[in-house]
C-alpha positions in Angstrom: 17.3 1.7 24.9 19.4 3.9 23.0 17.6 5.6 19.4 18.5 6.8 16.6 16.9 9.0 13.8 19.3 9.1 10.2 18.7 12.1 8.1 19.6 12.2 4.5 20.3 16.1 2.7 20.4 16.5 -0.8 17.9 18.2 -3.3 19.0 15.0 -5.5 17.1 12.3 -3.2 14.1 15.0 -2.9 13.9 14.8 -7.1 14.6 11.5 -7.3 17.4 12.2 -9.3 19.4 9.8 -6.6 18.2 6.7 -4.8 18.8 6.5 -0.7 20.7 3.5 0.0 22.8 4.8 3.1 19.8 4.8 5.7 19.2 0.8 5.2 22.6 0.4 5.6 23.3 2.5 8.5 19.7 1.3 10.2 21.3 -2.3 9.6 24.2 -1.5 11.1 22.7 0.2 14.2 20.3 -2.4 14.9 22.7 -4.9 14.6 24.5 -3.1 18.0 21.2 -2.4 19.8 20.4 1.1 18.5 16.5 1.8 17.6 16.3 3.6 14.6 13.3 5.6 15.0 12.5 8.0 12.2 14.3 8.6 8.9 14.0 12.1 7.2 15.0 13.2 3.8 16.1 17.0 3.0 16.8 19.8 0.7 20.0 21.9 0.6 18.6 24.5 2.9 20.2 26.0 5.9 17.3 26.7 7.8 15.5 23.6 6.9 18.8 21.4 8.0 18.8 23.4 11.2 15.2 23.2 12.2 14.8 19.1 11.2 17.9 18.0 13.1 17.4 20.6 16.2 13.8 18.5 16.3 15.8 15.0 15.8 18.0 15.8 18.0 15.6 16.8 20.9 14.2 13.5 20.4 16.7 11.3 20.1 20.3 9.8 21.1 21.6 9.6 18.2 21.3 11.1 14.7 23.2 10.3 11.4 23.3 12.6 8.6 24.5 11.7 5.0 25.1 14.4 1.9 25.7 18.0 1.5 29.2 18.1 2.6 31.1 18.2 -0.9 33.3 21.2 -2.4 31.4 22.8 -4.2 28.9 26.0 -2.9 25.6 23.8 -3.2 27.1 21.5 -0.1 25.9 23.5 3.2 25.7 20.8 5.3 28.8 21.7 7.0 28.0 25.4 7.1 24.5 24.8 9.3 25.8 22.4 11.3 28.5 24.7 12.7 25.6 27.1 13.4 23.5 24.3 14.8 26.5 23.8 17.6 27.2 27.1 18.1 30.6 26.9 15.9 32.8 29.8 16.5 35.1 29.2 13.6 36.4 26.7 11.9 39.9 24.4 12.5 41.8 22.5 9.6 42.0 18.4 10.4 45.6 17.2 9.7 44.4 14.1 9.2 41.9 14.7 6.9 44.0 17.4 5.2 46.6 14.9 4.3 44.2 12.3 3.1 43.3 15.3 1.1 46.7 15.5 -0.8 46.8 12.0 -1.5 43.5 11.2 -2.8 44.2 13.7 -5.4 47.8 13.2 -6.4 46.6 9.3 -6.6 43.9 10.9 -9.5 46.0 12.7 -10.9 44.1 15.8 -10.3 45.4 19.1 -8.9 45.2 20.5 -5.1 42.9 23.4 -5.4 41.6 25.4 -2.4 37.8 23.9 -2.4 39.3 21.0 -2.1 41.8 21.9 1.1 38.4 24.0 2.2 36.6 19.9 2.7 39.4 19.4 5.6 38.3 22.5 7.7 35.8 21.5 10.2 34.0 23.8 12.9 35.4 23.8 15.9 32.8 22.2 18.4 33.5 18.9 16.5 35.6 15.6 16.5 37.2 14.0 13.3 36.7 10.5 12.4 38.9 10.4 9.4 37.4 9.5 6.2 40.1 8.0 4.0 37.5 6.8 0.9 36.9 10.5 0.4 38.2 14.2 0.9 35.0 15.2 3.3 35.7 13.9 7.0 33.7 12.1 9.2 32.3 15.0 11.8 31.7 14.1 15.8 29.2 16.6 17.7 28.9 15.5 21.2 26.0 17.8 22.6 25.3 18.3 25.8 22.1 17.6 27.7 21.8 21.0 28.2 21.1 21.9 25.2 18.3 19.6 24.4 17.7 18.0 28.2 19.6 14.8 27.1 22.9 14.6 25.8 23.3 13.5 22.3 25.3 12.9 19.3 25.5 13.7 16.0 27.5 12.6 13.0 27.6 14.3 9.3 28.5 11.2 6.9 29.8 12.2 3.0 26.7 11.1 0.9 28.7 9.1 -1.4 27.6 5.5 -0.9 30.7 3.7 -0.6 32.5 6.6 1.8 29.2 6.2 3.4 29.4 2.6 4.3 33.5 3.0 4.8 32.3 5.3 7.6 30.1 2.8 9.5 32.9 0.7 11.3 34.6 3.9 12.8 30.9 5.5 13.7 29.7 2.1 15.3 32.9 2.0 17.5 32.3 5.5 18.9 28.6 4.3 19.6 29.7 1.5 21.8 32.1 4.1 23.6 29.8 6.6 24.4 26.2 4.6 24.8 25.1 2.3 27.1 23.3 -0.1 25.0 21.3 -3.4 24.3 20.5 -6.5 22.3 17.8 -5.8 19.8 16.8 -9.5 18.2 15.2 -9.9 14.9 13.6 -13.2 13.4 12.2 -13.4 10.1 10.2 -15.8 8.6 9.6 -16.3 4.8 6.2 -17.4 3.5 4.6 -17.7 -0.4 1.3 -18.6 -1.6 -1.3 -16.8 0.7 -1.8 -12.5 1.0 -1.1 -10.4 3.5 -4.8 -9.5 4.7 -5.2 -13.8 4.6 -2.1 -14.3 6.3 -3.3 -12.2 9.3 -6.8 -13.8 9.3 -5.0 -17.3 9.1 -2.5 -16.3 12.3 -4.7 -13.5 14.5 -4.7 -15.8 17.5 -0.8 -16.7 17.5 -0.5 -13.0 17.0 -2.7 -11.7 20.1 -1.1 -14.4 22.0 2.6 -12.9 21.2 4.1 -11.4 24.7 3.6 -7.4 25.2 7.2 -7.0 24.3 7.5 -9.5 20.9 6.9 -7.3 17.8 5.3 -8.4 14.5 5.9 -6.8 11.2 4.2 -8.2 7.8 6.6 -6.9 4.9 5.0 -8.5 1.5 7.1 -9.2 -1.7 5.6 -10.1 -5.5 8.9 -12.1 -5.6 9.9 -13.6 -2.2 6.4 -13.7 -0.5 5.0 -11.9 2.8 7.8 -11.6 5.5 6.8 -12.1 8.8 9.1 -10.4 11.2 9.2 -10.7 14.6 11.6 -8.6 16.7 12.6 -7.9 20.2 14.5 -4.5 22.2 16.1 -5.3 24.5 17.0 -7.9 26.8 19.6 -10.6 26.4 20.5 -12.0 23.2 20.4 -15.8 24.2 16.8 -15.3 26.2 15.3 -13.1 23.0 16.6 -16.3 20.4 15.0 -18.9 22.5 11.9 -17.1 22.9 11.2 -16.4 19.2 12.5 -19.8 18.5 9.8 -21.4 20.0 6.9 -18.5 19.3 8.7 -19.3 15.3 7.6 -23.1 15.8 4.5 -22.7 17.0 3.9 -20.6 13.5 5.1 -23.3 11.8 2.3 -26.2 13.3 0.2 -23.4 11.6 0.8 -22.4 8.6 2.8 -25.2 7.4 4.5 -25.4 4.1 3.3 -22.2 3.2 6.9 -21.3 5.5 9.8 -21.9 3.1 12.5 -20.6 5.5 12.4 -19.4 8.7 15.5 -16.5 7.8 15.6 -13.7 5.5 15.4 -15.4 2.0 14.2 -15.9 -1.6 12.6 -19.0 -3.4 15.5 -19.2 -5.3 18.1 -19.1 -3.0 16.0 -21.7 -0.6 16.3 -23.8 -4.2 19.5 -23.5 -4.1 19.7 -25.0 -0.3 17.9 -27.8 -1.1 19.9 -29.0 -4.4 23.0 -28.0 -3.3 25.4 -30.9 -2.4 22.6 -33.7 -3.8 23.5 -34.2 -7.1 20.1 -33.1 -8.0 19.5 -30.5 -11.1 16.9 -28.4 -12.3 15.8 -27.1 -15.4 13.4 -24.8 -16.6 10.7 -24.2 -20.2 9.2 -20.7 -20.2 7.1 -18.6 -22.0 5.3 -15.8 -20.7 7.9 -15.3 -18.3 10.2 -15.3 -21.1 13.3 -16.0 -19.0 12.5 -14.6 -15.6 12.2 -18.2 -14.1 15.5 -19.0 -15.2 17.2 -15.4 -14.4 15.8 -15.9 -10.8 17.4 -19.8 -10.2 20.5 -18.3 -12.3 20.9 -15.4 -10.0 22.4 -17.6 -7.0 26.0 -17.9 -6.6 26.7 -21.1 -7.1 23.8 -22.0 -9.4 25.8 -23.9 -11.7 26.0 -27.1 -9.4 22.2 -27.8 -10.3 20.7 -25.4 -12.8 21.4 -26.6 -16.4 19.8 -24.5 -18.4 16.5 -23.7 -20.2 14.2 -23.0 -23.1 12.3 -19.4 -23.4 9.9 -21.3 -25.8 7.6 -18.1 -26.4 6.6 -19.5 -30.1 4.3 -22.5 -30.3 6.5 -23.8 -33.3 9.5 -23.4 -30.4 7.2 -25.2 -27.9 6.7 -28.3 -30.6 9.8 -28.3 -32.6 12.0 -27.6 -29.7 10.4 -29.1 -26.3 8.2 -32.1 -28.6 4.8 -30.3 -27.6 2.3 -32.1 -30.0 0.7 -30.1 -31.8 -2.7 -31.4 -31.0 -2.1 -30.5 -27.7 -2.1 -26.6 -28.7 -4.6 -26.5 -31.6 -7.2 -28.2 -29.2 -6.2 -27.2 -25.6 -4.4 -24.0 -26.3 -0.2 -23.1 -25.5 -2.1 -21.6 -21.8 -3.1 -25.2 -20.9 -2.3 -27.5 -18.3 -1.4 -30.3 -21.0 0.9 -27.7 -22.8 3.1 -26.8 -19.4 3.1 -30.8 -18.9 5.0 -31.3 -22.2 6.9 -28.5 -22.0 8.4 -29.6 -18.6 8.7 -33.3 -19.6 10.2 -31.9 -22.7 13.0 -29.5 -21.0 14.2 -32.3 -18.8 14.2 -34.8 -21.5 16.6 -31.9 -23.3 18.6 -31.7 -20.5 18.8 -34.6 -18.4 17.7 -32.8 -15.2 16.2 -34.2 -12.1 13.6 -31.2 -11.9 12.0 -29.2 -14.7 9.4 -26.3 -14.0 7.5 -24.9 -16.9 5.0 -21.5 -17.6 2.6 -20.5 -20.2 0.0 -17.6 -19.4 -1.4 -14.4 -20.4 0.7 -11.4 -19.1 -1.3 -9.2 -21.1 -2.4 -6.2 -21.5 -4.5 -7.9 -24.5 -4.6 -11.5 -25.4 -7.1 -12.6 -23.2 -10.3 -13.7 -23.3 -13.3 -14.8 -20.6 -12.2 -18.5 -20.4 -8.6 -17.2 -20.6 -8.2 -14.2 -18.6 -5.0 -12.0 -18.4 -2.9 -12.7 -15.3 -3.9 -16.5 -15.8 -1.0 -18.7 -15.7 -0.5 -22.9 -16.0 3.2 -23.9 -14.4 3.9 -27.5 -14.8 6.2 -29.1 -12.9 8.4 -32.8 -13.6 10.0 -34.9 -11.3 11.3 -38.1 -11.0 7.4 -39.6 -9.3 6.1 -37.3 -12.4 4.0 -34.7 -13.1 2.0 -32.1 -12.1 0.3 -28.8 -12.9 -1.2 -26.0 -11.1 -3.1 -22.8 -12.1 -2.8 -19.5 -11.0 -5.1 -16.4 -11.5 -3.4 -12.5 -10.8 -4.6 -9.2 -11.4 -2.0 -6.4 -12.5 0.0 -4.9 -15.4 1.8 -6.6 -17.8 5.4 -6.7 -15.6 3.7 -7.2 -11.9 1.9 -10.2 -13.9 5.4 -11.4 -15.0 6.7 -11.6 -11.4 3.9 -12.9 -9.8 4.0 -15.9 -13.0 7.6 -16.2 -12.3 7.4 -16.4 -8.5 4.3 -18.8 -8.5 6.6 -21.1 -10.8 9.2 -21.0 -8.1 7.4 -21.9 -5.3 5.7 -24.5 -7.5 9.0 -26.0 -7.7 10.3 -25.4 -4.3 7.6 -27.7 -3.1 8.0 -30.3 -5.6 11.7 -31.0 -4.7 10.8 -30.9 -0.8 8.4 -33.5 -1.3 10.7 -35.2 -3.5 13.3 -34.9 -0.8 11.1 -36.1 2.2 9.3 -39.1 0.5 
């Protein structure tokens, strides 16, 4: 199987000062041909340091992808060590890359100064992939195997994001020129409600069971639950889908509805699958999520077929005067109460005529709570056509992590209520 390594450079990732969003997107893309990415590396603007790291990727790899370092100004070296990396004997203007150059600039407005005709020179011991979202080209080094007892490839990427993913189609054609390569197949499956370390106790025998070649990765989320990936190289694409399919089911008989969707999803965007085209609607009364809940079902293109709106009710007297509350209910059972979260969701889809409402009232802390009351407790009510319901959740965290977690719990709350509403 062909692999990969991708390689960021810039003393702006290393500070933090810039977030790395070109390896997922060029690891995506790889995989989705039937490269293996194997390692990812991040890098300062040093010569010696660019050298040694992708001399050491290189020697292990088929493939590596750089990103960054190859602007016009005399803090970009990128281009500099790679030429000395491939034994460069001088360097060779692109007229491609040259006139993309000119016309980039005069489009700006901007004059043609000589760092910027400098970006179109390229050492000689590589190819050009033109890059026409940007003046610094695409590089090519082809290397043979005797340099590193395999022959290999290397491409230097601008480390602006969108000339970045620009790039990807033309490097991704070259890769199926030059590589012989294979189907790499990748399942995931979407569950809420039950932690990693449980989730592994709950399937260890489906797990030890899966064939030598099947993969499993657990990649837990505060907001969309534990991911369970499962993932084969190589192979035929057909034989890898049927295989997972049915290693997938028998994870279903097992864990039940704690899957909500068996491909990469959120709780709100699996909402949205199961309201969309029904007629049904949703609304939604919150307070210590304060509008999280209702950001979340908002967030979905589309939403406005079924979500009608809500009520951030963080005041008691916006809880009675607002959602009908009585106010009974919160001088004798508290606003963090199952009968409070009741009335507020009966109340938000009397308001709004919805099929569905889901309501929250906790403790997101840091003070406020108490021993009967803890921080990170958290009622959600929910209201359906058949009635309803209430459920309590207890979390441990910060005042934000609590937040998610309340807001999350509320949407899988309501997830299940409209699937059993849907099956009955």
């Amino acid at each position: 199987m062909t692999q990969a390594s991708i390689c960021t450079i810039g003393d702006e990732i290393l500070i933090g000062q810039i977030i790395d969003t070109n390896s997922s997107h060029i690891s995506r893309a790889l995989g989705a041909v039937g490269v293996r990415v194997r390692r990812m590396e991040s890098i300062g603007d040093d010569r010696e340091e660019i050298i040694g790291t992708l001399s050491s990727l290189l020697s292990k790899d088929d493939i590596v992808i750089t990103t960054g370092g190859l602007g016009p100004t005399k803090d970009d070296i990128t281009k500099d060590a790679l030429a000395a990396l491939t034994g460069s004997k001088g360097y060779v203007v692109n007229e491609q890359q040259l006139q993309i150059v000119h016309e980039i600039l005069r489009s700006r407005g901007l004059d043609v100064l000589d760092i910027n005709l400098a970006q179109a020179k390229v050492p000689d011991t590589c190819e050009v992939i033109p890059n026409r979202k940007g003046t610094a080209p695409i590089m090519v080094f082809r290397i043979p195997d005797s340099r590193f007892g395999h022959p290999c490839t290397l491409y230097s990427l601008p480390g602006v994001p969108f000339e970045a993913l620009a790039a990807l189609d033309g490097i991704i054609a070259d890769i199926k020129a030059h590589n012989p390569l294979t189907d790499i197949y990748h399942r995931t499956v979407m569950t809420f409600g039950v932690a990693e370390s449980a989730l592994a106790k709950m399937i260890a025998s489906w797990e030890d069971a899966l064939p030598e070649d099947m993969h499993l990765a657990y990649l837990p989320n505060m907001l969309t639950g534990v991911r369970l990936r499962l993932s084969i190289y190589g192979g035929v694409k057909e034989d890898q889908e049927r295989r997972i399919e049915a290693e997938f089911q028998k994870l279903k008989a097992i864990l039940g509805d704690i899957i909500y969707s068996g491909h990469d999803d959120t709780l709100e965007a699996h909402i949205g699958d199961l309201l969309r085209g029904t007629g049904l609607t949703v609304s939604a009364a919150e307070s210590c999520t304060g509008g999280m809940v209702s950001q979340l079902l908002a967030s979905v293109p589309g939403a406005s077929e079924y979500y009608l709106g809500s009520v951030t009710s963080y005041a008691n007297s916006v809880k009675e005067g607002v959602l009908g509350v009585p106010a009974e209910i919160i001088s004798e059972k508290g606003a963090v109460s199952s009968e409070c979260v009741a009335k507020m969701a009966e109340g938000v889809r009397r308001l709004t005529g919805s099929t569905f409402s889901i309501a929250t009232s906790g403790i997101a802390g840091p003070g406020g709570g108490s021993e009967e009351k803890p921080v990170g407790l958290v009622w959600v009510g929910v209201a359906t056509p058949l009635g309803v319901s209430t459920v309590k959740f207890n979390f441990k965290g910060d005042r934000k992590r609590n937040m998610e977690r309340f807001a999350s719990s509320a949407l899988d709350t309501l997830r299940k209520a409209i699937e059993s509403y849907l099956i009955r």
